[in-house]
VORO-742063 format. One line per 10 residues: for each residue x, y, z of N, C-alpha, C. Coordinates in nm, 4 decimals, always signed. Example, Ala and Ser with C-alpha at 12.3 -4.5 7.8 and 13.67 -1.06 7.14 Angstrom:
<volos>
+1.3190/-0.5690/+0.7800/+1.2300/-0.4500/+0.7800/+1.3200/-0.3300/+0.7800; +1.2850/-0.2250/+0.7080/+1.3670/-0.1060/+0.7140/+1.2900/+0.0030/+0.7870
</volos>
This chain:
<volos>
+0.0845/-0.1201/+0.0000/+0.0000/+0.0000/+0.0000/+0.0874/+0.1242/+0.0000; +0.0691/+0.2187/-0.0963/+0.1233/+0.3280/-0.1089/+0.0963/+0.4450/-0.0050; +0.1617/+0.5308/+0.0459/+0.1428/+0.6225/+0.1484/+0.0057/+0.7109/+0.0998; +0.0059/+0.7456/-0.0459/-0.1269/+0.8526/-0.0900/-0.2175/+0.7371/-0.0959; -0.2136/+0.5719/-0.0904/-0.3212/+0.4954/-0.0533/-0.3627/+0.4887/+0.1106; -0.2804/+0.5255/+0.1706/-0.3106/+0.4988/+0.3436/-0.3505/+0.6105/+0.3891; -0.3487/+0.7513/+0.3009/-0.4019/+0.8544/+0.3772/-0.5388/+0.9087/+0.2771; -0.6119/+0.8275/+0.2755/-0.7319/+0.7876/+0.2004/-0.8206/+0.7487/+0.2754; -0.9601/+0.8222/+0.2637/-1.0569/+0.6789/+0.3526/-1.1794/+0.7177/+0.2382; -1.2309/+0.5916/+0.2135/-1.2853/+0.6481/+0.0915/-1.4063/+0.5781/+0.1134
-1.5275/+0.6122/+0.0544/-1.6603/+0.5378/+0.0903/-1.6825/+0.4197/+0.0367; -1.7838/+0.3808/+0.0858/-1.8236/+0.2247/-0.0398/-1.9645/+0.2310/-0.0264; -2.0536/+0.2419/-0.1008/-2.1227/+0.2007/-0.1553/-2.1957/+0.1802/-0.2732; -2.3041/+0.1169/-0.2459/-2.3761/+0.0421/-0.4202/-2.4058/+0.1306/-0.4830; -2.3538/+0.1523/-0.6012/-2.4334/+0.2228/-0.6831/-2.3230/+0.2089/-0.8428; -2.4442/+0.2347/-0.9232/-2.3342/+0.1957/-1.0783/-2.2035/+0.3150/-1.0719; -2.1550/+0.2954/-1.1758/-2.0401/+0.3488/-1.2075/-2.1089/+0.4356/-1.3144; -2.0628/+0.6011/-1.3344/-2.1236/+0.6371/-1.4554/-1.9520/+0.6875/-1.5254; -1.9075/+0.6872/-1.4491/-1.7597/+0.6410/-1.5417/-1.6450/+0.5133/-1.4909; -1.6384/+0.4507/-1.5628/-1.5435/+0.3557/-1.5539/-1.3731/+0.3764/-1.5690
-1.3684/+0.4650/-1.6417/-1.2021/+0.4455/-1.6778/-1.1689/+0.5496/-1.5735; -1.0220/+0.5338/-1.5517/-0.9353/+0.5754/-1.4030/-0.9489/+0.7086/-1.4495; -0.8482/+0.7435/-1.5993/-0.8417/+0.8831/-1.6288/-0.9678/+0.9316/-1.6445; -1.0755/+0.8997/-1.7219/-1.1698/+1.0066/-1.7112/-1.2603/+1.0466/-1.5957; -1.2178/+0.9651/-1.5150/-1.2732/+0.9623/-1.3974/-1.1744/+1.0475/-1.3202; -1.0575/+1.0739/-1.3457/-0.9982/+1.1736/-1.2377/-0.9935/+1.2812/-1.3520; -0.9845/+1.3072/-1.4514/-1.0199/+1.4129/-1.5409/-1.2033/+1.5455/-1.4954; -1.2679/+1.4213/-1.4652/-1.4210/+1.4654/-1.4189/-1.3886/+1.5184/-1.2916; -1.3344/+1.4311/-1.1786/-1.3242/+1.5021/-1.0679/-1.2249/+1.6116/-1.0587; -1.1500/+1.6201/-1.1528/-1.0752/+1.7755/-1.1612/-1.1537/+1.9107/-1.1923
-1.2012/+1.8273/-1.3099/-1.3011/+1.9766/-1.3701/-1.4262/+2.0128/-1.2472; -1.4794/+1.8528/-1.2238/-1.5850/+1.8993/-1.0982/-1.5297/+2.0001/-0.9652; -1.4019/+1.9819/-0.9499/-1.3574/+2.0678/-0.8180/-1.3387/+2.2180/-0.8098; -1.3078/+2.2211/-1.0053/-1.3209/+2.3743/-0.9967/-1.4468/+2.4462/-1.0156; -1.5179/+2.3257/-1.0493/-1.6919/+2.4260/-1.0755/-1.7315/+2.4128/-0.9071; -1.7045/+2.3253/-0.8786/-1.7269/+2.3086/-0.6941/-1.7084/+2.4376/-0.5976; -1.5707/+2.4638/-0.6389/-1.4764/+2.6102/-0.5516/-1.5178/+2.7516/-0.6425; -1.5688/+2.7341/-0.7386/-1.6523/+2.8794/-0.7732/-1.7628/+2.8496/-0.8056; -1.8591/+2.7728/-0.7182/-2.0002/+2.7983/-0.6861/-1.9702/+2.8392/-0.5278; -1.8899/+2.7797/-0.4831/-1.8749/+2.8161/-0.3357/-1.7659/+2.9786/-0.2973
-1.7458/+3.0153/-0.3849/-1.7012/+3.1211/-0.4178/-1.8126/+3.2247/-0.4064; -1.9130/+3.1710/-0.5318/-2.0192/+3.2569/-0.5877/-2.1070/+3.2770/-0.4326; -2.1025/+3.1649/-0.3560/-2.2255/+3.1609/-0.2334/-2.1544/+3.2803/-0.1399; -1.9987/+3.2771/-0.0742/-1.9498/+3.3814/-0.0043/-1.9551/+3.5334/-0.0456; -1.9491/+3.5256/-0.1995/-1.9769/+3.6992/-0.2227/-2.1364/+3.7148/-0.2155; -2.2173/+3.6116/-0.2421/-2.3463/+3.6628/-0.2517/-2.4121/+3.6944/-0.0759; -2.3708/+3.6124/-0.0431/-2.4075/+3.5837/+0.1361/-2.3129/+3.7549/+0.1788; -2.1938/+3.7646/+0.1627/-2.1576/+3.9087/+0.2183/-2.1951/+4.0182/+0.1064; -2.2702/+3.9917/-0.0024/-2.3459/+4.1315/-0.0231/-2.4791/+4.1792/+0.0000; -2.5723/+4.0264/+0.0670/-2.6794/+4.0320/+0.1013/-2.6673/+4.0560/+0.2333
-2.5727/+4.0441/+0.3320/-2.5025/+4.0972/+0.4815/-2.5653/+3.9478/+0.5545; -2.6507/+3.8714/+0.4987/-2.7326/+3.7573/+0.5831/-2.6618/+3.6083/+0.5515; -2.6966/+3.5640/+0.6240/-2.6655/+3.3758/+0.5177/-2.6946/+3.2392/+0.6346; -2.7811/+3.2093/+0.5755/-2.8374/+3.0579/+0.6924/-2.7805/+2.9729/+0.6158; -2.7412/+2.8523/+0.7080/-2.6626/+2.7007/+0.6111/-2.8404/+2.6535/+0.6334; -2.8435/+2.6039/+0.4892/-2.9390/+2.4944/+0.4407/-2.9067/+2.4136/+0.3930; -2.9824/+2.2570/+0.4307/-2.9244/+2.1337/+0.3725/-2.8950/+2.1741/+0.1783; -2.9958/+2.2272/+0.1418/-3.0419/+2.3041/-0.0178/-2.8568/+2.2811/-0.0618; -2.7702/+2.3954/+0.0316/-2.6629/+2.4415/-0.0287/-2.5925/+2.3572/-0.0283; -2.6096/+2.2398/+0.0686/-2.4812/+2.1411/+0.0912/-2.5260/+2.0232/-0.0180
-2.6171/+2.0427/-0.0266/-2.6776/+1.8781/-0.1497/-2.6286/+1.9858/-0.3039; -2.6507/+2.1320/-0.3040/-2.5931/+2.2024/-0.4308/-2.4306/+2.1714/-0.4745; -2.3637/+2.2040/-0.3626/-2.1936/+2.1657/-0.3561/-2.1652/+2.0512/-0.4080; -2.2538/+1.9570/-0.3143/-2.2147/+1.8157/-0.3606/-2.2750/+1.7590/-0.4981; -2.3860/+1.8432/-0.5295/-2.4066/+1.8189/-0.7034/-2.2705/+1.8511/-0.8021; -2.2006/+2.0090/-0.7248/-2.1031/+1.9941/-0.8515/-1.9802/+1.9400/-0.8427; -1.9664/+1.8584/-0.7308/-1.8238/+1.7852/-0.6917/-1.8417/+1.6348/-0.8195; -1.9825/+1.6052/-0.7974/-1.9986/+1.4595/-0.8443/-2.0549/+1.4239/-0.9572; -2.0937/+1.5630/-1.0098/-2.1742/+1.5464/-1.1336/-2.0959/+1.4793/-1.2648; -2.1426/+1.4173/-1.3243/-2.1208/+1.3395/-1.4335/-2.0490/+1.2019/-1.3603
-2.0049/+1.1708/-1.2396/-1.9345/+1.0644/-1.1735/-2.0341/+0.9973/-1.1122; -2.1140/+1.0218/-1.0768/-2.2000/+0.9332/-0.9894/-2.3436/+0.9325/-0.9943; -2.4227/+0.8722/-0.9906/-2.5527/+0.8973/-1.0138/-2.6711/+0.9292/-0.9118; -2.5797/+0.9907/-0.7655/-2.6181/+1.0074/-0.6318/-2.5743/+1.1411/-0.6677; -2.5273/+1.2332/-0.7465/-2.4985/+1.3866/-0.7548/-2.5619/+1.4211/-0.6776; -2.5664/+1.5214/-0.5428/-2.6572/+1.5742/-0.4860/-2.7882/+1.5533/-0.4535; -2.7590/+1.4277/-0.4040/-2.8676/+1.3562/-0.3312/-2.8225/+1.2853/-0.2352; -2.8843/+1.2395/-0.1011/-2.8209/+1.1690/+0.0190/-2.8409/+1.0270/-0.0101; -2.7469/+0.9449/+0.0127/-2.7222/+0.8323/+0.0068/-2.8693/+0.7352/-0.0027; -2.9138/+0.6524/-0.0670/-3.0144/+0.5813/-0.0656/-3.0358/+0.4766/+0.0760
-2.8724/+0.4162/+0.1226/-2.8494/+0.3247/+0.2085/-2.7601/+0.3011/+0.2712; -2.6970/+0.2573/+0.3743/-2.5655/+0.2525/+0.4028/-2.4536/+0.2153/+0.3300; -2.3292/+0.3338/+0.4044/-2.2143/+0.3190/+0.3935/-2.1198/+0.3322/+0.4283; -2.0125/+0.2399/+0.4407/-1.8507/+0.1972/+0.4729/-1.7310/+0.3027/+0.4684; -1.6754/+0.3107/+0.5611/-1.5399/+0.4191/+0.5400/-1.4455/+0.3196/+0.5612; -1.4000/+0.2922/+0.4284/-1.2419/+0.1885/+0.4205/-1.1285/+0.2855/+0.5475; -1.0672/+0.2543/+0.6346/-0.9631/+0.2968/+0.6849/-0.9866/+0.3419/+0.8206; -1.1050/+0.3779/+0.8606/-1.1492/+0.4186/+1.0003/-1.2416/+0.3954/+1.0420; -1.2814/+0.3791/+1.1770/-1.3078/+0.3004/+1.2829/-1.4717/+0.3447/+1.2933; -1.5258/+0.4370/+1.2288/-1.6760/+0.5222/+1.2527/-1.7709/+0.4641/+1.1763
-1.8352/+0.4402/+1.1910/-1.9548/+0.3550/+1.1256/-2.0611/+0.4628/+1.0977; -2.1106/+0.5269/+0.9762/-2.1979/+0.6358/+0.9657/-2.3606/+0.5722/+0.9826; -2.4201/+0.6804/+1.0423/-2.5675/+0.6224/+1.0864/-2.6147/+0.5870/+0.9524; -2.7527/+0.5344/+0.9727/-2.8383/+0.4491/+0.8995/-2.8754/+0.5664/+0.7956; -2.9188/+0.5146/+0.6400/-2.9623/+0.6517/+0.5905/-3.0880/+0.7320/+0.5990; -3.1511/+0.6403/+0.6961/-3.3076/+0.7058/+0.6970/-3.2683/+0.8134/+0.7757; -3.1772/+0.8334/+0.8980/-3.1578/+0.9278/+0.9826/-3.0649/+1.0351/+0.9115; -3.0073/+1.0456/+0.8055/-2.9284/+1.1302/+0.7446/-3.0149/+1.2856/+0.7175; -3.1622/+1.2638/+0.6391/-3.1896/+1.4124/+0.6476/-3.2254/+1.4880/+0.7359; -3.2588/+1.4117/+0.8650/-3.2698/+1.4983/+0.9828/-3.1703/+1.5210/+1.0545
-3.0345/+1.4636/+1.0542/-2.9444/+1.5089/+1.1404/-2.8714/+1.6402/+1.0444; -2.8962/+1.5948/+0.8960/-2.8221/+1.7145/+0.8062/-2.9012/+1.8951/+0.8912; -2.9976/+1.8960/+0.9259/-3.0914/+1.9679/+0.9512/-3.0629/+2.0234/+1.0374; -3.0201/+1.9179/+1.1786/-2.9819/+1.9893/+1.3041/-2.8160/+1.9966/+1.2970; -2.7768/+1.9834/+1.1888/-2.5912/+1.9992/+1.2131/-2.6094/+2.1663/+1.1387; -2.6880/+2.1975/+1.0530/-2.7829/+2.3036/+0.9970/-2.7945/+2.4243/+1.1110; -2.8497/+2.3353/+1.1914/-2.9695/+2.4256/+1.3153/-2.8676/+2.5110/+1.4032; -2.7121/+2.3787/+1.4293/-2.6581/+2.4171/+1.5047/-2.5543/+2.5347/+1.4995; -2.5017/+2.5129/+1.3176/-2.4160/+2.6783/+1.2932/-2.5434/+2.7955/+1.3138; -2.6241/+2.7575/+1.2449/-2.7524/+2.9187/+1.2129/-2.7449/+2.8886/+1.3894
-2.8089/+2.8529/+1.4657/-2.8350/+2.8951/+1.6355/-2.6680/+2.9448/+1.6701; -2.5565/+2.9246/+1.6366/-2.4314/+3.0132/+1.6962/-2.4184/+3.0903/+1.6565; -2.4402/+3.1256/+1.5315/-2.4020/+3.2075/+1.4462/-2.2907/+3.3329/+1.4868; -2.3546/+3.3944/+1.5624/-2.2655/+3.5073/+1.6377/-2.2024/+3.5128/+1.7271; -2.2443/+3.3564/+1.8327/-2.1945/+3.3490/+1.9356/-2.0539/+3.2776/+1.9298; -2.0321/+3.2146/+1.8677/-1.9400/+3.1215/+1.7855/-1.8143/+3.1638/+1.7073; -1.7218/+3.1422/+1.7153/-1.5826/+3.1750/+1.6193/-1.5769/+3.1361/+1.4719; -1.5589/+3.1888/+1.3524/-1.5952/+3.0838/+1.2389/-1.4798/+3.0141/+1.2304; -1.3794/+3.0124/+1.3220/-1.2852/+2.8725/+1.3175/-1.3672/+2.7436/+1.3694; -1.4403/+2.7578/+1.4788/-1.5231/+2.6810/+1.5459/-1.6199/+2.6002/+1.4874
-1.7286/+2.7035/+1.3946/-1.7969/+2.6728/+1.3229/-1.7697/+2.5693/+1.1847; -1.6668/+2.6516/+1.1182/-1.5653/+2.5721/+1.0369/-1.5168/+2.3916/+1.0557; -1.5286/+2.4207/+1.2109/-1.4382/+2.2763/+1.2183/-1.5162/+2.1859/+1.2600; -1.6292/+2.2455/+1.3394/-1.7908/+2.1489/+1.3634/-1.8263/+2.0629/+1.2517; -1.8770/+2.1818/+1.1349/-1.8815/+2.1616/+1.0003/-1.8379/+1.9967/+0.9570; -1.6807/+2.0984/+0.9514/-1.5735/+1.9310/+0.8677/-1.5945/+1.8289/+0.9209; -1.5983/+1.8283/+1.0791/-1.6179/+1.6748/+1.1415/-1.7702/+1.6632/+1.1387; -1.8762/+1.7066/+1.1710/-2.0113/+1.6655/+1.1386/-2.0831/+1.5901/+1.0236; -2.0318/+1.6738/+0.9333/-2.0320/+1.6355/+0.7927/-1.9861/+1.4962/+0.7798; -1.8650/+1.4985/+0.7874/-1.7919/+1.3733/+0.8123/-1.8670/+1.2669/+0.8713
-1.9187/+1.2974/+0.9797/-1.9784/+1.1999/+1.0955/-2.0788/+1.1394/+1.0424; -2.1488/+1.2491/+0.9860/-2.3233/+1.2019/+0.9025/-2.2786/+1.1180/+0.8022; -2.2027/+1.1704/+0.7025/-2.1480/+1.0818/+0.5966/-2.2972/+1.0573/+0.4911; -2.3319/+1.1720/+0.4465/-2.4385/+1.2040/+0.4232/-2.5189/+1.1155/+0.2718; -2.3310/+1.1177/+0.1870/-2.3615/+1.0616/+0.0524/-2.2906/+0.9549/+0.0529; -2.3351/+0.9025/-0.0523/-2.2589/+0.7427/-0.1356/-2.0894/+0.7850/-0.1421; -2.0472/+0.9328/-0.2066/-1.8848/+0.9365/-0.2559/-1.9214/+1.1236/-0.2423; -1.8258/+1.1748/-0.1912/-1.7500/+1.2749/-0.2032/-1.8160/+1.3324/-0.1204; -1.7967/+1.2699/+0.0427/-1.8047/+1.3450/+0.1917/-1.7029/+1.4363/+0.2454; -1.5982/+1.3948/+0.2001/-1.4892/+1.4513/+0.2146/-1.4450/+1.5954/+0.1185
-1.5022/+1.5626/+0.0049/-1.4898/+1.7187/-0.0431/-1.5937/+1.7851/+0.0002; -1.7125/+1.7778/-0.0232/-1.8276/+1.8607/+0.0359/-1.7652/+1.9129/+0.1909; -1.8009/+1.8351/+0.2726/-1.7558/+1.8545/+0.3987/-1.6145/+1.9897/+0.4359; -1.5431/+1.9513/+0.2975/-1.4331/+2.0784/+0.2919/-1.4380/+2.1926/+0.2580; -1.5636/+2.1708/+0.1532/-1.5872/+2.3013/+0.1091/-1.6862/+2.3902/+0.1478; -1.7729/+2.2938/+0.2197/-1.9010/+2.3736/+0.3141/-1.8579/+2.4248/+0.4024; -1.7478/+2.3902/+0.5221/-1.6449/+2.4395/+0.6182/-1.5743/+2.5429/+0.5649; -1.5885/+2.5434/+0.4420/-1.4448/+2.7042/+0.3957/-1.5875/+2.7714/+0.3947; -1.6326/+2.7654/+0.2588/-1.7878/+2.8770/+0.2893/-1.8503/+2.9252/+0.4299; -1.8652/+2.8601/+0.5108/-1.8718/+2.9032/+0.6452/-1.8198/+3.0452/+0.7102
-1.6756/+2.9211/+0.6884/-1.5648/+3.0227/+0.7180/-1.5138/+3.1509/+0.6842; -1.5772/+3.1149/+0.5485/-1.5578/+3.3111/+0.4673/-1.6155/+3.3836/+0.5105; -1.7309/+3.3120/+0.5431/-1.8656/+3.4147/+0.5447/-1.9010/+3.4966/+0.6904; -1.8518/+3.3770/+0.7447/-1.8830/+3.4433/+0.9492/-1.7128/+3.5437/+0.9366; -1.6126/+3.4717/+0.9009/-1.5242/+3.5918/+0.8890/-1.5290/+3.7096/+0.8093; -1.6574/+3.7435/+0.7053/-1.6581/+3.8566/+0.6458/-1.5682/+3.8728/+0.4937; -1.5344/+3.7610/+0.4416/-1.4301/+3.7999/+0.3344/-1.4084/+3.6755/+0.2354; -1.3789/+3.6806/+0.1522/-1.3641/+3.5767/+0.0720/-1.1989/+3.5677/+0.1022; -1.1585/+3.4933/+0.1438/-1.0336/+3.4763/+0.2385/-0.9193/+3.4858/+0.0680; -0.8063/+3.5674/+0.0926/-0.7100/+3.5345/-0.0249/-0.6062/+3.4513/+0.0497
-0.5386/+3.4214/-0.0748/-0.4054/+3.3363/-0.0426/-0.4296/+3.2019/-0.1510; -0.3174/+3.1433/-0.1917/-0.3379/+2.9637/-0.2259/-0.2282/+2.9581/-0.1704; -0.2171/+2.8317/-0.1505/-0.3394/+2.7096/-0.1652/-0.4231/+2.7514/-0.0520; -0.5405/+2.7304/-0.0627/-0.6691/+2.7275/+0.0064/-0.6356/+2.6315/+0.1277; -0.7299/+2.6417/+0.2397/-0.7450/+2.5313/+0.3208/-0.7904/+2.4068/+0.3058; -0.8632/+2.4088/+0.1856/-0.8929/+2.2264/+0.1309/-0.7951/+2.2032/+0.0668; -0.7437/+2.3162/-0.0326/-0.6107/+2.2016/-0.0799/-0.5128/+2.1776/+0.0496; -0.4757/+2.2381/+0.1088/-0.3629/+2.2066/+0.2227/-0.4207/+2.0731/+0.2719; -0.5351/+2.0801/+0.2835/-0.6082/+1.8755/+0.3550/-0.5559/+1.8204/+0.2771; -0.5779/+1.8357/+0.1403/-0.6014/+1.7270/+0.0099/-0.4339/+1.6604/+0.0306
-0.3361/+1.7807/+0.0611/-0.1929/+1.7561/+0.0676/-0.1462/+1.6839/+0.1423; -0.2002/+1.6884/+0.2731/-0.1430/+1.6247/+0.3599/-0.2660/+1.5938/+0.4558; -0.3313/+1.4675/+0.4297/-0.4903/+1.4111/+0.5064/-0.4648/+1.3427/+0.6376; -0.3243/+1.3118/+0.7299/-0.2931/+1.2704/+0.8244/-0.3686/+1.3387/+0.9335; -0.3516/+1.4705/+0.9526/-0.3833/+1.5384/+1.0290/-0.4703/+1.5857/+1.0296; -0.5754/+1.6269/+0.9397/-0.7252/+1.5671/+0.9462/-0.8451/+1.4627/+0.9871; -0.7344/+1.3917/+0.9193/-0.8319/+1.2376/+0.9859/-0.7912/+1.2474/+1.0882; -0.6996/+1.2481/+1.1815/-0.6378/+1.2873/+1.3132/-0.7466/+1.3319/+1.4243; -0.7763/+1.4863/+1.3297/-0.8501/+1.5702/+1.4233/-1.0330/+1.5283/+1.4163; -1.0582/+1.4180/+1.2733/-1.1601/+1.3753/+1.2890/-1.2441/+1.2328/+1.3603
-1.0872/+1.2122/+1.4135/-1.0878/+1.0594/+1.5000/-1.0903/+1.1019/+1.6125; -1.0919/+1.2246/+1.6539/-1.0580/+1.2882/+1.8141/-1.1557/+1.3373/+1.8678; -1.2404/+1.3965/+1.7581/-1.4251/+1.4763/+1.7255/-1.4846/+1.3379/+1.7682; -1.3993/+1.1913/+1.6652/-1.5388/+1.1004/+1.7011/-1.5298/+1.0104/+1.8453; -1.4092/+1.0346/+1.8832/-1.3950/+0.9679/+2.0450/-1.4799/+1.0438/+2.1298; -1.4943/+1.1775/+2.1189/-1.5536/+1.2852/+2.1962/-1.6807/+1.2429/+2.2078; -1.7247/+1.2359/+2.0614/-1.8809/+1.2030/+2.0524/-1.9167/+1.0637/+2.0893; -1.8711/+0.9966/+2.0885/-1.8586/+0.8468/+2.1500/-1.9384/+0.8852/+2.2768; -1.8136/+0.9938/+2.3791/-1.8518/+0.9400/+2.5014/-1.9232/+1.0700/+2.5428; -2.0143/+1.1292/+2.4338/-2.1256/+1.2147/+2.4421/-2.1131/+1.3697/+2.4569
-1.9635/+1.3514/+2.4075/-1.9595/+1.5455/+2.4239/-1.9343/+1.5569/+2.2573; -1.9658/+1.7353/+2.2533/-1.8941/+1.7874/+2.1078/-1.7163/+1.8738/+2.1409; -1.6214/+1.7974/+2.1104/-1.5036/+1.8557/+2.0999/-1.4395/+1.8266/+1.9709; -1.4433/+1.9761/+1.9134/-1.3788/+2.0072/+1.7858/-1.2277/+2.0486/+1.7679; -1.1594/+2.0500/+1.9484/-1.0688/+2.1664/+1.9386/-0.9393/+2.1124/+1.8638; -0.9515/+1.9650/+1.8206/-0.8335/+1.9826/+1.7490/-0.7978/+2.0005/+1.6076; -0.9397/+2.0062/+1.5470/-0.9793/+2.0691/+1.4420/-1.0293/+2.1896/+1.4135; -1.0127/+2.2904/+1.5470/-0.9891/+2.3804/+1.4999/-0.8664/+2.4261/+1.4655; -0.7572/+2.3618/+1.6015/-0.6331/+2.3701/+1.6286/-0.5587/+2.3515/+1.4600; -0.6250/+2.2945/+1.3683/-0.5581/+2.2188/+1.2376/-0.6464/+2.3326/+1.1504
-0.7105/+2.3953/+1.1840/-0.7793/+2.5312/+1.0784/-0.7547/+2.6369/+1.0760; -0.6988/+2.6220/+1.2114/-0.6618/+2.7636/+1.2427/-0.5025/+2.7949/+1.2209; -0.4261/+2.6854/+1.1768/-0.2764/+2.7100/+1.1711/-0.3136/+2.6870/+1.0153; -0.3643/+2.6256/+0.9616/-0.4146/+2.6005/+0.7796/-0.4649/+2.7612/+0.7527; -0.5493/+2.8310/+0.7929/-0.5954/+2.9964/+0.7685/-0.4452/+3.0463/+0.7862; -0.3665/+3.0510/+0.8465/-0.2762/+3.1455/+0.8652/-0.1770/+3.1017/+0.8273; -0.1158/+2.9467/+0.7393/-0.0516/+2.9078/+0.5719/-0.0953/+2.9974/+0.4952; -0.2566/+2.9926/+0.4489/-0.3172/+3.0442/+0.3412/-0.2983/+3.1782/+0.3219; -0.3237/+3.2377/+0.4482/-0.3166/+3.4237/+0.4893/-0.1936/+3.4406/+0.4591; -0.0538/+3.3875/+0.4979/+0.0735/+3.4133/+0.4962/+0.1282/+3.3852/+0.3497
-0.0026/+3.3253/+0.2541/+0.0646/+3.2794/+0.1202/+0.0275/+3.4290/+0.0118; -0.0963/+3.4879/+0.0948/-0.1360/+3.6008/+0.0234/-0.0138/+3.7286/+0.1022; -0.0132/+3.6804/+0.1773/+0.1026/+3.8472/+0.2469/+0.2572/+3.7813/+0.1493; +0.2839/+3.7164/+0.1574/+0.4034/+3.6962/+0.0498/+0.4259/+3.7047/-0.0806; +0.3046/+3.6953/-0.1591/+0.2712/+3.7320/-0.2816/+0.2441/+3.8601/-0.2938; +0.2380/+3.9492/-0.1746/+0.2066/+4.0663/-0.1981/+0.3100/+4.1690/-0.1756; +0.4219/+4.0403/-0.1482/+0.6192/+4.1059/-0.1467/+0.6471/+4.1533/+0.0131; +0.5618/+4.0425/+0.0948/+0.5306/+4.0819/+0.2488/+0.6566/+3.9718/+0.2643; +0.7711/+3.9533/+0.3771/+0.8520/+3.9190/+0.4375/+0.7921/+3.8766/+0.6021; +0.7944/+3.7292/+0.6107/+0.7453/+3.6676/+0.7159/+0.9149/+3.6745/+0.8246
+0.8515/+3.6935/+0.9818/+0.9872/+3.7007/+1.0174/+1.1113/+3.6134/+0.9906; +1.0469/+3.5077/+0.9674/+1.1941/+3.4383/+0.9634/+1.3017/+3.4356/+0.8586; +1.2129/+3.4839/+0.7462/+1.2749/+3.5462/+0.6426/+1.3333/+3.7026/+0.6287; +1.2986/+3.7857/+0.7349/+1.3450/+3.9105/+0.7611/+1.5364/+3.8736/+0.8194
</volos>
């Protein structure tokens, strides 16, 4: 097993294939990621010019339409039935319970909204998402990109810098799954603790921030 195979956890379930071959199948999920990151683009400027923005399941089944479209035939729709995470230990609930917990993981950013940090919010997000495991394939991008939208939006800005905070996951997924095995021990034994996913968002925002102050001919101290 290859190291970019062990830092993988990938779903399983039934459903046809609407592409078969390797390349066009990672060709689709390329093009899908960039229509993915500027619809979720499009949602942070529209949400900070309307000054308002509630998470609805609506937006998260929208995301995940354009991550999967033409790949799967579950595009933005919740899983029909259960499914498997090759590599870790969490067993996602049954799918009848999926649209109501999508609802109250929903309930629970809109009820903080203000009270809440959008690192906090952000990192609820990634591991919730995660937890529900909402679709057949591509929990893991949704889940990343609904957590950045969040994040823009309670912080006020369409955040600059690349690589982004999902690509920095995509780079290195150790420490993610890390902080999402730590969310699910918590919840195990009946609490919500996110803090080490925030701890992993909040040093990922300030890569990203420090990639836009350097491009902008900014000198980080250690380079002074």
């Amino acid at each position: 097993m290859t190291g970019d195979e062990r830092d993988r956890r990938d779903s399983r379930a039934l459903e046809p294939e609407l592409l078969s071959d390797p390349q066009a199948k990672a060709a689709a999920e390329t093009r899908n990621g960039l229509r993915q990151y500027d619809a979720a683009i499009g949602t942070i400027q529209s949400a900070l010019e309307r000054g308002s923005f509630k998470l609805r399941p609506s937006l998260i089944l929208a995301l995940h339409r354009e991550a999967l479209a033409g790949i799967s035939s579950y595009a933005g729709n919740y899983r029909p039935g259960g499914v498997a995470i090759e590599g870790s230990q969490h067993a996602p609930v049954a799918a009848h319970l999926v649209p109501e917990l999508v609802e109250d993981m929903c309930d629970y950013v809109n009820d903080r909204w203000d009270a809440s940090t959008p690192i906090h919010l952000a990192a609820y997000l990634m591991w919730r998402l995660n937890w529900i495991h909402p679709f057949a394939d591509g929990n893991g991008r949704t889940s990343r990109i609904v957590s950045y939208v969040v994040l823009s939006i309670r912080a006020g800005a369409v955040l600059p810098g690349t690589p982004t905070i999902p690509d920095y996951i995509v780079d290195n997924r150790k420490p993610y799954f890390d902080a999402l095995d730590a969310a699910d021990l918590a919840c195990r034994s009946g609490t919500i603790d996110v803090s080490r996913m925030e701890a992993l968002l909040a040093a990922l925002l300030a890569k990203q921030l420090a990639s836009f102050y350097q491009a902008a001919g900014g000198k980080l101290p250690d380079e002074q």
